[in-house]
DRENSEKE-750831 format. One record per residue (C-alpha): x, y, z; residue in three letters; residue number from 1. Coordinates in steps of 0.1 Angstrom, whole numbers. Last residue first. Example, Ala and Ser with C-alpha at 12.3 -4.5 7.8 and 13.67 -1.06 7.14 Angstrom:
BEGIN
(rec (137; -11; 71); 'SER'; 2)
(rec (123; -45; 78); 'ALA'; 1)
//
This chain:
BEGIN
(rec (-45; -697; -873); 'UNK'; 304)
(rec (-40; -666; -853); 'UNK'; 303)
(rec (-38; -634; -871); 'UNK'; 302)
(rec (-2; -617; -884); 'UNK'; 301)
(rec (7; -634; -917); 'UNK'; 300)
(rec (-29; -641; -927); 'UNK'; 299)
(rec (-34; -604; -922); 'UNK'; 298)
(rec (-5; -596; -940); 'UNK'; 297)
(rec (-19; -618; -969); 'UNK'; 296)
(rec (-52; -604; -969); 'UNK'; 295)
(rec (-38; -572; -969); 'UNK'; 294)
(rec (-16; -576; -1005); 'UNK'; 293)
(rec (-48; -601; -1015); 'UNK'; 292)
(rec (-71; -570; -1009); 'UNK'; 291)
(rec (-78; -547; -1042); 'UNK'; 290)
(rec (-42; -541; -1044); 'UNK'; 289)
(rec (-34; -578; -1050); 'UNK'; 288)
(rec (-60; -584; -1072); 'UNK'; 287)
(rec (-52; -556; -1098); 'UNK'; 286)
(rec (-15; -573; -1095); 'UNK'; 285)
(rec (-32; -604; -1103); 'UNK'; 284)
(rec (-50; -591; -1133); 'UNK'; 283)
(rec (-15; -568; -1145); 'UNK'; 282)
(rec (-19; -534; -1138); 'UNK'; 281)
(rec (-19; -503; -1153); 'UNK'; 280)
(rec (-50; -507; -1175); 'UNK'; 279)
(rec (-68; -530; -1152); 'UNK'; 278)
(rec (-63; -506; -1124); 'UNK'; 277)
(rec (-91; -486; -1142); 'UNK'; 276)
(rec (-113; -515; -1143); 'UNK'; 275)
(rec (-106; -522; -1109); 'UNK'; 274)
(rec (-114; -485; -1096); 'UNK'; 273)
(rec (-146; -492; -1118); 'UNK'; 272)
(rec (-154; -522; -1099); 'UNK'; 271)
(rec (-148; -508; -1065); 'UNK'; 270)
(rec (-173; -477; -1064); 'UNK'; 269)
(rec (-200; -498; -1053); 'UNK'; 268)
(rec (-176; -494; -1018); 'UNK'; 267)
(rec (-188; -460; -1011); 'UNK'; 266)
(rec (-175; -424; -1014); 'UNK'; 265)
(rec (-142; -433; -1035); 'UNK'; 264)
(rec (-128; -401; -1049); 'UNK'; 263)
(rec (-138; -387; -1013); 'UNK'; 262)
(rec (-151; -356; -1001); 'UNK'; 261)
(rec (-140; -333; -968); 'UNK'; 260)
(rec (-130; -344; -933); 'UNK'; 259)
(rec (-122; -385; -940); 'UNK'; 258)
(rec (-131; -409; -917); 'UNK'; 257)
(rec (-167; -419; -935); 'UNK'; 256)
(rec (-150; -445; -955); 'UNK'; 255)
(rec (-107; -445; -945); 'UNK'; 254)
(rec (-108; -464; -978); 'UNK'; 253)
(rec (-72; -473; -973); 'UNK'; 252)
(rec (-69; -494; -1006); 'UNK'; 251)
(rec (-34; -514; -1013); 'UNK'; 250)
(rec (-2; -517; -1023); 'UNK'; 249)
(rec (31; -536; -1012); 'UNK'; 248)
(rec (27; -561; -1040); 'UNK'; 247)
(rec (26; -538; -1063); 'UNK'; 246)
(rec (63; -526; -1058); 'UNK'; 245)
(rec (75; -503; -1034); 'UNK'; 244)
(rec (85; -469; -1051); 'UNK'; 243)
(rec (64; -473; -1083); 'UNK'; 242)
(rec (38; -492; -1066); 'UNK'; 241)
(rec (32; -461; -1047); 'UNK'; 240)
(rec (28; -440; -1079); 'UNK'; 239)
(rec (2; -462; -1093); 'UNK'; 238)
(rec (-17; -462; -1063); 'UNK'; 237)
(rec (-19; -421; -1066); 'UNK'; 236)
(rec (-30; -427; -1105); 'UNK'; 235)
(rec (-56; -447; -1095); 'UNK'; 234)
(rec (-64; -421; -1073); 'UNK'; 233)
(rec (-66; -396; -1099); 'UNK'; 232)
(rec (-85; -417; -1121); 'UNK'; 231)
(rec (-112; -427; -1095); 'UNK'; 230)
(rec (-118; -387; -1090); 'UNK'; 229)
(rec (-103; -360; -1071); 'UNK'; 228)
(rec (-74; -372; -1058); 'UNK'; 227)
(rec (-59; -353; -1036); 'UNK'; 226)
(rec (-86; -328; -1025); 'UNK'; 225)
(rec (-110; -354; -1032); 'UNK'; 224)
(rec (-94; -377; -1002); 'UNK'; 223)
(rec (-84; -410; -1013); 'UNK'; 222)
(rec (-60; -428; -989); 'UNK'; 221)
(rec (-36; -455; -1006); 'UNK'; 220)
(rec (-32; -481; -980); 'UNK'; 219)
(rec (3; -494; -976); 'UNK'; 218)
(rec (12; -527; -967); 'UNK'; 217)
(rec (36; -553; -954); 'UNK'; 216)
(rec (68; -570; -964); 'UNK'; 215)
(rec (88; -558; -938); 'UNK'; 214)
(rec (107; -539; -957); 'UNK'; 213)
(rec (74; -525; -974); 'UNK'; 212)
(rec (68; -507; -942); 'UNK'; 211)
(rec (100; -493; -942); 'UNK'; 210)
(rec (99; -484; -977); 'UNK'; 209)
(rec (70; -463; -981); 'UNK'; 208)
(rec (89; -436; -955); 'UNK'; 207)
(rec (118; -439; -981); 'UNK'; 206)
(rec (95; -429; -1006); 'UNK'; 205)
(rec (80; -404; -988); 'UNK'; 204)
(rec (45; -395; -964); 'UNK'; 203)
(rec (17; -383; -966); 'UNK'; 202)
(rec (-2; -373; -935); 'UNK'; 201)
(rec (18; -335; -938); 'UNK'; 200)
(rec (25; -319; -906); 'UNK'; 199)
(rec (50; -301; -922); 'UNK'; 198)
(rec (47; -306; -956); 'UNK'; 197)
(rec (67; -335; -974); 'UNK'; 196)
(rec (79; -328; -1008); 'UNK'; 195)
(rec (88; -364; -1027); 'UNK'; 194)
(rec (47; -373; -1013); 'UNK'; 193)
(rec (29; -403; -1018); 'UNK'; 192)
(rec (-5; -415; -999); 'UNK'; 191)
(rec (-19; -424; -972); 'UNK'; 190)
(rec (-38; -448; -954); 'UNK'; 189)
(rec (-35; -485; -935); 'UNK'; 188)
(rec (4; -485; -931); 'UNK'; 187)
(rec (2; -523; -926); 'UNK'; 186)
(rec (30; -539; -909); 'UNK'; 185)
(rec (46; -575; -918); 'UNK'; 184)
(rec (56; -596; -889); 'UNK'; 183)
(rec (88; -603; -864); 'UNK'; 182)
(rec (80; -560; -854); 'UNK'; 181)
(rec (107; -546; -829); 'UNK'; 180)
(rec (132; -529; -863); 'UNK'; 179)
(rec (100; -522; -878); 'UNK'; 178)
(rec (86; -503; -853); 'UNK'; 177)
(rec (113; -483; -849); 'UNK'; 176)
(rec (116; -473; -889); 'UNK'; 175)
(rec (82; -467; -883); 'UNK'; 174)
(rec (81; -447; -854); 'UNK'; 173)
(rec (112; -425; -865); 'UNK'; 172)
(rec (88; -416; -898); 'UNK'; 171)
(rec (63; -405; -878); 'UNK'; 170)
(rec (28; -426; -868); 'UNK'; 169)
(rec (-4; -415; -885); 'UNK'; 168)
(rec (-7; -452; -898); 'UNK'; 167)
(rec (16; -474; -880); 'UNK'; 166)
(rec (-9; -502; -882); 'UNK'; 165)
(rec (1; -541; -860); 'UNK'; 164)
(rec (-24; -570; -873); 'UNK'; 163)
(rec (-34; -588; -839); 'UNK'; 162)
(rec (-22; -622; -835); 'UNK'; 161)
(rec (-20; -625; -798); 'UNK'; 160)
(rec (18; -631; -800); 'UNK'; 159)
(rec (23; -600; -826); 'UNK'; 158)
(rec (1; -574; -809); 'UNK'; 157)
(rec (18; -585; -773); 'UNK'; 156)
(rec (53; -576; -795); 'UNK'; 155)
(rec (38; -545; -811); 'UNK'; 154)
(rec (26; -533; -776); 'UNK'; 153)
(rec (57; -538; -759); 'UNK'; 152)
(rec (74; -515; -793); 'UNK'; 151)
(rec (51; -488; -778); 'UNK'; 150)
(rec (53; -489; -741); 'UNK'; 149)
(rec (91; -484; -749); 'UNK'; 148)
(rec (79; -453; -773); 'UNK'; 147)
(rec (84; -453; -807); 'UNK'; 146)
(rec (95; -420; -823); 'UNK'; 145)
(rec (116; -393; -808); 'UNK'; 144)
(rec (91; -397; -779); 'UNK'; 143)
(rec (78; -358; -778); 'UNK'; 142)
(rec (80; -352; -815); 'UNK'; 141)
(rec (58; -323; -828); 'UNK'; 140)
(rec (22; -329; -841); 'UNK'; 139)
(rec (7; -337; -872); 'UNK'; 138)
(rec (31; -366; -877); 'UNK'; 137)
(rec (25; -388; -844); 'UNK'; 136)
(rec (52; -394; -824); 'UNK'; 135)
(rec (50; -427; -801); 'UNK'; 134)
(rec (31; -450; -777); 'UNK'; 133)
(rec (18; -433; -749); 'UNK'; 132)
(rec (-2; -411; -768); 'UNK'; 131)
(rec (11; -381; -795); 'UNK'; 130)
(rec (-26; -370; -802); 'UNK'; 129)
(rec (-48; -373; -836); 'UNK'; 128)
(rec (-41; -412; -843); 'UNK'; 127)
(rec (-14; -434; -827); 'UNK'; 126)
(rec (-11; -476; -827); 'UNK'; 125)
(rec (-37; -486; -850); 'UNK'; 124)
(rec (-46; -521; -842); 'UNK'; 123)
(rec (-66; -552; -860); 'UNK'; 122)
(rec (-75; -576; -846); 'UNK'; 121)
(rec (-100; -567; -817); 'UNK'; 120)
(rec (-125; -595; -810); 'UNK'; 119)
(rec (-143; -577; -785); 'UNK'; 118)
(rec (-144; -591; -754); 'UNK'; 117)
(rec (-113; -617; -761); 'UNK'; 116)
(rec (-88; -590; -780); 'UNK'; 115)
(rec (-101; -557; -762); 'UNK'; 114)
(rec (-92; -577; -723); 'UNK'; 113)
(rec (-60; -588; -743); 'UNK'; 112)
(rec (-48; -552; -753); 'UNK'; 111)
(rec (-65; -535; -720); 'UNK'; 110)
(rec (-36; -557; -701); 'UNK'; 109)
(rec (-9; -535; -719); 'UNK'; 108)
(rec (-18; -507; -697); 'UNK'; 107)
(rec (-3; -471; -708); 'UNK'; 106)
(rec (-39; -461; -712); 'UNK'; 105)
(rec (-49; -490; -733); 'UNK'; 104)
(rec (-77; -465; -751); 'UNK'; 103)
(rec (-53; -446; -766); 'UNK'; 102)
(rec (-41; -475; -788); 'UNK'; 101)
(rec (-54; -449; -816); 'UNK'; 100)
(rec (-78; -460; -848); 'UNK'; 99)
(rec (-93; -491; -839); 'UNK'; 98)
(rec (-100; -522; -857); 'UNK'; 97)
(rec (-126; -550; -856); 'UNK'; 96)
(rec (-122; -576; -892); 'UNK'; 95)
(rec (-157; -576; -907); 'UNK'; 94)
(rec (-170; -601; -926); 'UNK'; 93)
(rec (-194; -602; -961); 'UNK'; 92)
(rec (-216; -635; -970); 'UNK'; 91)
(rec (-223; -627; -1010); 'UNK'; 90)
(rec (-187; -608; -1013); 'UNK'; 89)
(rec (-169; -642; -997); 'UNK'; 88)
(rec (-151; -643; -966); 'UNK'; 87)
(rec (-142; -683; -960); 'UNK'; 86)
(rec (-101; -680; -965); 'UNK'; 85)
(rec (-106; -652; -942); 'UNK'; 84)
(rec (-121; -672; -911); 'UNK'; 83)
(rec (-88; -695; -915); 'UNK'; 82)
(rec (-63; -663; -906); 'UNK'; 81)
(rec (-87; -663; -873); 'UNK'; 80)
(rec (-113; -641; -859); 'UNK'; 79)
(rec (-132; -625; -882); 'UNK'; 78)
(rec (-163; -612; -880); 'UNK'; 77)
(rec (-196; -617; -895); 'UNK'; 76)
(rec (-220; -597; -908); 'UNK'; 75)
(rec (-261; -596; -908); 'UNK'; 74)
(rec (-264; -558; -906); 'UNK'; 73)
(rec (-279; -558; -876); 'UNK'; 72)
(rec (-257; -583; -863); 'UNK'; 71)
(rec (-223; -561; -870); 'UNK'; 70)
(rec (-242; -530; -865); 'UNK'; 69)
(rec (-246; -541; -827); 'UNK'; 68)
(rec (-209; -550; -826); 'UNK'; 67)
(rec (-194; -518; -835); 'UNK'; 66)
(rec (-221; -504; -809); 'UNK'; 65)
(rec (-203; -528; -783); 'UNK'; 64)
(rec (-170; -514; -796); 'UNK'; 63)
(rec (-175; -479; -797); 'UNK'; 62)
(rec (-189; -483; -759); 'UNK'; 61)
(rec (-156; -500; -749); 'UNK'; 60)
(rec (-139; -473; -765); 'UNK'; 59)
(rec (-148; -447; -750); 'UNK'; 58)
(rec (-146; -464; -715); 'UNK'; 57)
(rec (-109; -469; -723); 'UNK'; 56)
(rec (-110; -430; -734); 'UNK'; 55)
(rec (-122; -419; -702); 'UNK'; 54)
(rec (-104; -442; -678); 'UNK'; 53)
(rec (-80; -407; -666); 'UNK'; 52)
(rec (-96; -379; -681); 'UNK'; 51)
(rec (-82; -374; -712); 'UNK'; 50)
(rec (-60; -345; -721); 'UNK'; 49)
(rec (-70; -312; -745); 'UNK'; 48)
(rec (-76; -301; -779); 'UNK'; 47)
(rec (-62; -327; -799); 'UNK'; 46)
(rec (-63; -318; -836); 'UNK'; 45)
(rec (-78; -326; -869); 'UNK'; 44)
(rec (-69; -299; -894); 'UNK'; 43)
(rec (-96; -282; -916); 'UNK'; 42)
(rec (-83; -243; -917); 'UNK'; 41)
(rec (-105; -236; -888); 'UNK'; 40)
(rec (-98; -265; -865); 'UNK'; 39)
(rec (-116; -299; -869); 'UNK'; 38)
(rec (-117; -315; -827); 'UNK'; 37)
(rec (-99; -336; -807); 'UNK'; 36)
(rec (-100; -356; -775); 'UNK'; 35)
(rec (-133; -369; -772); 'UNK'; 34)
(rec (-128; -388; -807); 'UNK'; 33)
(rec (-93; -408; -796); 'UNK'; 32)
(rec (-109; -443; -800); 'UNK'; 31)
(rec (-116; -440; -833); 'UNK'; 30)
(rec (-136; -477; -835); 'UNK'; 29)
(rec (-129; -492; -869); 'UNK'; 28)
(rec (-146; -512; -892); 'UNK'; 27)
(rec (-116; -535; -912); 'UNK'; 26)
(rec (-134; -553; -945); 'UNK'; 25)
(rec (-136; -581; -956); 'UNK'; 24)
(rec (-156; -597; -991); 'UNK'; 23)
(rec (-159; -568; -1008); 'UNK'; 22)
(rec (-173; -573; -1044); 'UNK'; 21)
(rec (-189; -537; -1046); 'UNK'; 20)
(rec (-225; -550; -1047); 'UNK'; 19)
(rec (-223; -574; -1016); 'UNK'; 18)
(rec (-198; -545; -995); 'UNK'; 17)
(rec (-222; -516; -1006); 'UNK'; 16)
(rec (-253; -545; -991); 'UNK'; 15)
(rec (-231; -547; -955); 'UNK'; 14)
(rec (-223; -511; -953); 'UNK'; 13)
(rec (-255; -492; -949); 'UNK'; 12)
(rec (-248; -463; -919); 'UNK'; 11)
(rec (-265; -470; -890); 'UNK'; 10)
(rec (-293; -449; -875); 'UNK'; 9)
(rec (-281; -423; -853); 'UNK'; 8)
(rec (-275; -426; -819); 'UNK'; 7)
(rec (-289; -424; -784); 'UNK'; 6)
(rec (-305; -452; -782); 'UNK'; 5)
(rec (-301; -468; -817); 'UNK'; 4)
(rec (-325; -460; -848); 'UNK'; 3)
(rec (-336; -490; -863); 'UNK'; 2)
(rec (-328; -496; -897); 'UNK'; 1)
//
């Protein structure tokens, strides 16, 4: 591939998608990157303020180059609940995410500019610094939760019909959002703890809940130092749909987010995490973990 101006080549995605099966996938923008920084004992942490426009010009770059790989790598978005039905592993489609609302910049009218420019559908609300919009769990409470600006966000997310993600949001956020949200919330990727660190990115049972309440979704993150291998993680989904049912489970990949090693480094891995599933799950529950659980959220929350 061509090597960008100023960037490294792209990473391969659209062939791992063809010859894991993956027919959609969410490609995020992080749109809080400036901000932090890896600390000593392997944290992610904010390190200092924006510059007032500089993350919303971030992002709009992240975006465009988002959209470059997307025609180099002969993809196709998604726009609609109908452009899903057509996603097929042979033909695979992107939905656009970000990681972090920062980039609004307390200004709701960044939502629809990022909705009609570039096709944003799908919407992480914090990341690595408490924003606008609420708490974050690897730092201390400033909003005790969900901010006002926040819950408006959720409710322009809903009418535009952009999928709402309290990944990386506290416990108070979630339970908040969920009280605003009309549509099922995805908690994109984590995993289950019954002894919560501080500072932890896991989160409980009851924590699962809330998102399940709404009859969303929750992305089982696979970090090595979790789960170190495809049976470990399998193991870690297992334990999710213990608490919230199978239905309520799926895969946050979180490819090429993650600090250290994953238990599921590309998607080629995904037939052999099904096969595994296969012996703890029923075939449509399999299914359901492996995307119909998101796929129907997303159907629930994008436009027709």
């Amino acid at each position: 591939m061509r090597q960008d101006e100023g960037h490294s080549p792209f990473t391969p995605l659209a062939e791992p998608m063809r010859r894991g099966g993956l027919a959609t996938a969410c490609i995020a923008i992080v749109s809080d990157s400036p901000t932090h920084r890896i600390t000593w004992e392997g944290r992610i942490k904010a390190f200092r303020d924006p510059e007032p426009g500089e993350l919303a010009a971030y992002a709009e770059r992240g975006f465009i180059r988002l959209h470059a790989l997307v025609r180099e790598q002969g993809l196709r978005i998604v726009r609609t609940a109908a452009d899903l039905d057509a996603a097929r592993s042979e033909a695979p489609m992107v939905l656009v995410a970000a990681e972090g609302a920062d980039f609004l910049e307390g200004d709701l009218g960044g939502l629809e500019v990022a909705y009609r420019r570039a096709v944003l559908r799908h919407l992480q609300l914090t990341h690595y610094r408490v924003n606008a919009l609420g708490d974050i769990q690897t730092e201390p409470p400033v909003h005790g939760g969900l901010s006002a600006f926040g819950a408006e966000v959720i409710r322009r997310c809903e009418a535009l019909g952009v999928i709402v993600d309290v990944a990386h949001g506290t416990e108070a956020l979630v339970r908040q959002a969920a009280e605003v949200a009309r549509k099922p919330l995805v908690l994109s990727h984590t995993s289950l703890t019954t002894m919560p660190t501080p500072r932890t990115r896991r989160i409980t049972p009851e924590h699962a809940r809330i998102v399940a309440g709404t009859g969303g979704v929750i992305g089982i993150w696979p970090p090595a130092s979790l789960f170190p291998d495809l049976d470990a993680l399998a193991e870690g989904i297992t334990r999710m749909a213990d608490v919230v049912g199978p239905a309520h489970v799926g895969i946050g990949s979180d490819m090429m987010g993650l600090v250290g090693p994953s238990a599921l480094p590309d998607y080629t891995s995904l037939p052999d995490l099904a096969a595994i599933l296969l012996t703890r799950f029923s075939l449509d529950e399999t299914a359901g973990i492996l995307g119909g659980n998101y796929l129907r959220v997303a159907k629930a929350c994008l436009a027709a």
